[in-house]
C-alpha positions as CSV (number, residue, x, y, z in Angstrom):
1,X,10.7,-13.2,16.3
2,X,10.3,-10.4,13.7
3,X,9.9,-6.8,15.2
4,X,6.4,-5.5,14.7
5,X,8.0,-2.7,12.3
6,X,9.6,-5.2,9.8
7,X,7.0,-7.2,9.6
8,X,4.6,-4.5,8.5
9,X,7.0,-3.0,6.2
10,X,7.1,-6.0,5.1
11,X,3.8,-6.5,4.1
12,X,3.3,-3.3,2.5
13,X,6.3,-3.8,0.4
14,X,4.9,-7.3,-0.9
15,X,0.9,-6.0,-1.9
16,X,3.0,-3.2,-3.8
17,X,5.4,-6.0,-5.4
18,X,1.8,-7.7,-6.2
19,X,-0.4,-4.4,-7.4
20,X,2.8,-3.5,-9.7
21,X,2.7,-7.3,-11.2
22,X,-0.7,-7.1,-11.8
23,X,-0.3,-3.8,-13.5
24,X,2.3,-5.6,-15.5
25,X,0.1,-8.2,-16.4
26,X,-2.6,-6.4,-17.1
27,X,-0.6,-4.1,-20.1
28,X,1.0,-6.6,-21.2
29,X,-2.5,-8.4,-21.9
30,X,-3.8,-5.1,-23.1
31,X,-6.7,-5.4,-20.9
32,X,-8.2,-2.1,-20.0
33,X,-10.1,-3.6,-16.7
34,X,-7.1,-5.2,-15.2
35,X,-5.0,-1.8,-15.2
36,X,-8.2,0.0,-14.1
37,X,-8.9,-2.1,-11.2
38,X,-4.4,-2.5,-10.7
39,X,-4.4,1.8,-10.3
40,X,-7.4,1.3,-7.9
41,X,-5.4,-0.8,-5.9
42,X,-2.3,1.2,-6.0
43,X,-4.4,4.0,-5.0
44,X,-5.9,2.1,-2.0
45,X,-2.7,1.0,-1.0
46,X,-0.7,4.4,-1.3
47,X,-4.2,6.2,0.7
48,X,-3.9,3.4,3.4
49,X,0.0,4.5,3.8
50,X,-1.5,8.0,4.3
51,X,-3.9,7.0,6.7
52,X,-1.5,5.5,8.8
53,X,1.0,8.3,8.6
54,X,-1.5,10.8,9.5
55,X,-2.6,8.3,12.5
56,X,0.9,8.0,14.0
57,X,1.0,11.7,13.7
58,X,-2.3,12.4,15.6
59,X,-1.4,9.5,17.9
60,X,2.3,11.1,19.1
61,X,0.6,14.4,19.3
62,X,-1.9,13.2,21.7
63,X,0.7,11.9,23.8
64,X,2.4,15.1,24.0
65,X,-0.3,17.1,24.8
């Protein structure tokens, strides 16, 4: 079975594969509403990383305490 780790690394790795393609798309189609909602994505995506970052951070500090 795949450690818990990998696998979300994993996942993260393939929606920024997928937002990058659609940006691709998108300016290669010229269409201004595909890279709009493409950089709204990415910016989800990179905000969620923070989140989680932040979380772990809290989390472990908790623990310590």
């Amino acid at each position: 079975m795949i450690p818990r780790s990998l696998l979300n690394k994993i996942i993260i790795i393939g929606f920024m594969v997928l937002v990058g393609f659609c940006l691709a798309k998108a300016i290669y189609h010229q269409s201004f509403m595909g890279i709009v909602l493409a950089l709204v994505s990415l910016g989800a995506g990179v905000y969620f990383l923070y989140l989680v970052v932040k979380a772990k951070a809290e989390l472990e500090a908790e623990e310590a305490a």
